[in-house]
Structure formats: structure tokens, C-alpha cells
N, C-alpha and C positions, 0 to 999 in steps of 0.2 A: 454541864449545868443545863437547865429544863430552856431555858432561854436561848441556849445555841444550839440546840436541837433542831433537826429539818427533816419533813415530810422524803420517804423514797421518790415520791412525784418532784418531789423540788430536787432532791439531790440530784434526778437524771436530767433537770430542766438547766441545772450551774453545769453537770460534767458536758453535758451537748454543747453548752455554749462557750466550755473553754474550748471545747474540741474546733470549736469551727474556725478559728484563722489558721490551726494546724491544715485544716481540711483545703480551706481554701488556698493555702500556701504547696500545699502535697500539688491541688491540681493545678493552680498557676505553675508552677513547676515543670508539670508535665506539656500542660502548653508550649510553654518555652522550649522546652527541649526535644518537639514536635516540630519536625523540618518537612515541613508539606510536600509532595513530589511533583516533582514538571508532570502536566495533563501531557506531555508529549511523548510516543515511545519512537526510539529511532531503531532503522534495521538498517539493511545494503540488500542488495543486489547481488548474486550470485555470477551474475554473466561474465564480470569482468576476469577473474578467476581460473581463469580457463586453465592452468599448470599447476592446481590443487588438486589433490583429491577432495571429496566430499570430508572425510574425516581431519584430513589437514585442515581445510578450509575452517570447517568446524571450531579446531579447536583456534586458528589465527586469530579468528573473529572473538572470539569470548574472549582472549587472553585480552584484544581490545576492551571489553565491556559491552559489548552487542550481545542484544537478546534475541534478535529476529531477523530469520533472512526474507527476503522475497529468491525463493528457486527457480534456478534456469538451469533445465540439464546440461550444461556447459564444464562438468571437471572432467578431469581424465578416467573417473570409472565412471561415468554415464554423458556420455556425449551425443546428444544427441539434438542441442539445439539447430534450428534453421527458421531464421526471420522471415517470414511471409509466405510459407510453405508448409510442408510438414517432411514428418522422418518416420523412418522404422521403428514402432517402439514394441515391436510383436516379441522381442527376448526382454522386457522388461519386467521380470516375474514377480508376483507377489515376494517371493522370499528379497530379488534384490532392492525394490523399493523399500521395505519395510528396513531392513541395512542401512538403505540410503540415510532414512528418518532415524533411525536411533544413533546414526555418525552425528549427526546435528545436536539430539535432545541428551546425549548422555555428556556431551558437553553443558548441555544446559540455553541451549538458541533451540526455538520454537519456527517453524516452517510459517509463515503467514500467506502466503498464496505460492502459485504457480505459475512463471511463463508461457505461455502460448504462442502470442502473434502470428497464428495465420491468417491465411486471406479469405475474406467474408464477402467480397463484391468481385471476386473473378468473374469473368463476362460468363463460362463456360459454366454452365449446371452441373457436369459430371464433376470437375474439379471442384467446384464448391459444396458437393457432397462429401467427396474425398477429403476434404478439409473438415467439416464437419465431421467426419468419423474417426479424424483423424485428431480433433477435438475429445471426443469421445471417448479416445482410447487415453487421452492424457487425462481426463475424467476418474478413469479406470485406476491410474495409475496414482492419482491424487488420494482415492478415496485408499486404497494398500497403504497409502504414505499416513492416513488421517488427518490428510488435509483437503479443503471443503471449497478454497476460491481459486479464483483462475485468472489472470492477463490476458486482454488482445485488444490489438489494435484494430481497425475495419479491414486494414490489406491496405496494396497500391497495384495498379495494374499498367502497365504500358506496351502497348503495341506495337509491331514494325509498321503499322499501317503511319501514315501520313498522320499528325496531333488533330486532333477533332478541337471544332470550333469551342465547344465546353467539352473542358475535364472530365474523363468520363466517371469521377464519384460526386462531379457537380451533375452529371445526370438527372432526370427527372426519373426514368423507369429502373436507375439504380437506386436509388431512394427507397421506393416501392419495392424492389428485390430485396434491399438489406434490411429493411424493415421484416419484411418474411423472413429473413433469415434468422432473424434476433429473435424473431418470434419461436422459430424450431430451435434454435440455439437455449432459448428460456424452458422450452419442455423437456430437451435435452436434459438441462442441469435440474428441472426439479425432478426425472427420474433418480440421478444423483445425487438427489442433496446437496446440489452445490451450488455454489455463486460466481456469476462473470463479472469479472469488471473489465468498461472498454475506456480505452486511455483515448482522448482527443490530443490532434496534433493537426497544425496549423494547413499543414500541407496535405493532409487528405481526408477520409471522408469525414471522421469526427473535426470540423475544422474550425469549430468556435465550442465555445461553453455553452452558446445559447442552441448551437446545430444539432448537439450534445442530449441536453435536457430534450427539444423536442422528440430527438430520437427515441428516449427512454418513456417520453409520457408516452410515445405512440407502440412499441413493444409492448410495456405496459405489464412488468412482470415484475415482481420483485427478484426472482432471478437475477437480473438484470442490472447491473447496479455499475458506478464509476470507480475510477481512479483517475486523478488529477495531480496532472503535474503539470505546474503553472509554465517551463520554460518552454514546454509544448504552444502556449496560446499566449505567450509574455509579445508574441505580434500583434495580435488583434484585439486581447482583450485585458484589461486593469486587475491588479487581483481581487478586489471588491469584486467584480464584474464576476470574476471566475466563481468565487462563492456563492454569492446570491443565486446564479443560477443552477450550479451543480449540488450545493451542501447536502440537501436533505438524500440524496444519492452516494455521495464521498464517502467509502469504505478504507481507501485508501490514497497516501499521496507519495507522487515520487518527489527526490529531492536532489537535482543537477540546475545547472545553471545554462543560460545561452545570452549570445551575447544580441542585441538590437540588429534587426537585416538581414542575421547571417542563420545559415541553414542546421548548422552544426552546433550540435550539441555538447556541453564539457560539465566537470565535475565543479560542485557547487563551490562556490567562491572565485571560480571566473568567467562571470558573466553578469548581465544587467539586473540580476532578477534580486528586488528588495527585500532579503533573508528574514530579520526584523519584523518586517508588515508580513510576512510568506505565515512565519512561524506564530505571530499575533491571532490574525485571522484565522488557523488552522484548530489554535487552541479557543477560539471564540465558536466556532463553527462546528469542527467535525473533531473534538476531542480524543475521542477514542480509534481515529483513522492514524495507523504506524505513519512515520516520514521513513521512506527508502531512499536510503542515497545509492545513485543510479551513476551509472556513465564513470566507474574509479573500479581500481583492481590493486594487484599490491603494494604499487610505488605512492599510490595517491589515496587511497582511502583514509587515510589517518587525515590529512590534510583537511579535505571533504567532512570528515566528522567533524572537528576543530572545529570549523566555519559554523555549522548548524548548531553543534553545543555554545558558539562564540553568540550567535544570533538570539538563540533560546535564553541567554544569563541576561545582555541586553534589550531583552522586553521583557526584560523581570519574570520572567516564566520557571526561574528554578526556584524563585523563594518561597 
């Protein structure tokens, strides 16, 4: 009849409008069933590991659900870490590095940096060349692997000589050396393409967050960048404290624990260090910095994960 007859402009203005609680029901829907993901990515440490191959290891770690190591040539086919010094990495070939990296990535775990830690403040300029080249060479060996960052700590030095009145990385003209040093260490890595980060720790040169940041405004390089790991400076400084002054630097953080006074370092969940506030702060802060759990190997890494995933569920961080 002429009377219930409707314009095509109207009919598409009624069918839009039935459409629309459909619409709006499809995307609330999807909402809902939209489970947001923790800002936080966890990896481990490679060091602990030491009776793995790279490929075992590989696949241990993913059969966990880790997506990223932090690398310490530390397994049985490439052994070649050494804390505060350096090693022969001259049989390190492009063909075995590149090996090394597809053990890891064809399991589906992504390389995020590289250990280093040698020693930046040796009193001796030849030696601290040799370490720097020796730097270098692990540069080299990053860049075969396609990976771009690097760990170290400043070194520790001690003498047979009789202890000097001040520490010699509380030194005033070690200051001024390792500043030079950071500074060829930062040209270094931009011939590389690559990134430092120096981890502070209570007991030597890096030895607060604020000794920390100074050190970085004075290198002055974006080269040059941190990792933080709070049970490092959980003596001297709050983890607010630690934030505030490192974040805009924070590429990465480790994740061990220590306990209050004592020198020794353990795997996260036993020690003083406030998991909860650690993992708050980290997703408030430096989002996109991985958590490495540091200082655990086969018996304890499971444990160590637990605790960090236990800490991340209790600040609401996986919802």
C-alpha cells in the first residue's frame, strides 16, 4: 500500500539502525575477549647454564615459555666467559656465531644482549686497551650473531700493594680515566652499531644510581646506556630512587635478589628485594626494558620465574 511505502534513504537510515546494537554487541564482544598482555617481557641469563649446550639450553628455556635470553658465552660449545677480564675469542667464526644464534631463534627465544664484564678502570693502560679490544672483538661477534647490545660492569681492581686510603674506583683520577674510557667505548660501539649498557653495583665503580646517571650525563653518548638491577644498589638506594634517576637510560633490568648487609647475590625470591614495587615501577617506568632473571641455572630457574610471574599477577600487571 502507498502509505507503507519508504524512501531507499529511509530504508538504509531503519536497516543501519537495526544494525547498530548488533554492531555494538560484535565489538563489546571483542573487548571482552581482549586479554591485554603484561607491559613486561621476562628472559634469564645464560651464565648459569654452564652443562647445556646452546641448543639444549635453547630448547629448555622455550619448553619453559621464555622468549629471551640475555647471552654469556658460558655452554659447552662456546666457553668462553671470564668475569673481569677477557678470553680468546679469535676461533669465534662468523659461521660459529651465526649457529650459535639460529640454536636459540629456531626454537623461537630471541638473543637480547650480550655479556661482557670486563674491566674498564685497570690502573694499567695497556691492559685497559686489551680489554677494550677485547670488547671489540665481542662487538664483532655480536654483530655475526645480529645482536646490537652489550653488558659490563666498570671492573674491580686490587692490588698486593698495602689498601689505599680511598678505593681505588673512589679515586678522583679514576673518575676522569673511566670517563675517557666510556667515552672511546661509546665510539667504539657507534662504529658498531651497537649499545653498552653498564650495570651499577654497590661495591664498585658504578656504586649508586645517582654515581650512575652522573657518569652517563658526563660520557654523554647515547651509546651509552644502563641496566638495572636493583639487588645491585637495594644498599644504598630505594627503588624509587633507583628509577628516578636511571629510567630515561634503562634498556634493561636484571631480576635476582640479595639479601640486606650481605655481599652475595641469589636468585629472585630470596632476598630483601620488594618484587611487587620492583615489577610496578619497571612497568611504570621503562616498559619496554626485558626483566632477566640472573643468578639461577637448572635446579632454580623455574622457582625464580614463579616468583617474578607471582609478583607481576600481584600488581595487577597481567590483566
Amino acid at each position: 500500500m502507498l502509505r507503507n511505502r519508504i524512501t531507499r534513504r529511509q530504508a538504509i537510515k531503519v536497516g543501519a539502525a537495526a544494525a547498530l546494537p548488533l554492531v555494538a554487541a560484535s565489538t563489546m564482544s571483542a573487548v571482552q575477549n581482549t586479554k591485554p598482555e603484561t607491559p613486561l617481557t621476562i628472559g634469564i641469563a645464560t651464565l648459569g647454564f654452564r652443562d647445556h649446550t646452546n641448543r639444549e639450553l635453547a630448547e629448555e628455556l622455550a619448553g619453559a615459555g621464555i622468549r629471551v635470553v640475555q647471552l654469556f658465552l658460558n655452554q659447552t660449545d662456546s666457553r668462553y666467559w671470564k668475569y673481569n677480564g677477557r678470553s680468546d675469542v679469535s676461533d669465534m667464526t662468523a659461521e660459529r656465531c651465526e649457529a650459535i644464534a639460529n640454536a636459540y631463534r629456531s626454537a623461537g627465544v630471541s638473543i637480547h644482549s650480550i655479556g661482557v664484564y670486563t674491566n674498564l678502570i685497570h690502573p694499567d693502560e695497556t691492559e685497559r686497551k686489551a680489554n677494550l679490544a677485547y670488547f671489540e672483538a665481542m662487538m664483532k661477534i655480536g654483530s655475526a650473531m645480529g645482536v646490537h647490545a652489550f653488558i659490563t660492569e666498570a671492573g674491580h681492581y686490587h692490588s698486593d700493594e698495602p689498601a689505599p686510603r680511598v678505593e681505588l674506583h673512589f679515586q678522583e683520577e679514576v673518575w676522569q680515566t673511566t670517563v675517557a674510557t666510556g667515552k672511546e667505548l661509546a665510539e667504539m660501539a657507534e662504529r658498531h652499531k651497537a649499545t653498552v649498557l653498564v650495570e651499577p653495583f654497590f661495591r664498585g665503580f658504578f656504586a649508586s644510581a645517582k654515581r650512575t646517571r652522573v657518569f652517563l650525563e658526563e660520557v654523554n653518548s647515547p651509546r651509552i646506556r644502563a641496566l638495572l638491577d636493583p639487588a645491585n644498589l637495594l644498599e644504598v638506594n630505594d627503588l624509587e630512587e633507583m628509577f628516578t634517576q636511571l629510567a630515561p637510560w634503562i634498556d634493561c633490568l636484571h631480576a635476582k635478589d640479595r639479601k640486606l648487609h650481605v655481599d652475595r647475590g641469589v636468585a629472585a625470591g630470596q632476598g630483601d628485594l620488594d618484587y611487587p614495587k620492583f615489577v610496578t615501577l619497571a612497568a611504570k617506568h621503562t616498559p619496554k626494558a626485558p626483566l632477566i632473571l640472573e643468578y639461577v641455572g637448572p635446579d632454580d630457574y623455574r622457582q625464580a620465574l614463579a616468583h617474578l610471574q607471582g609478583a607481576i599477577r600481584e600488581s595487577g600487571l597481567d590483566k
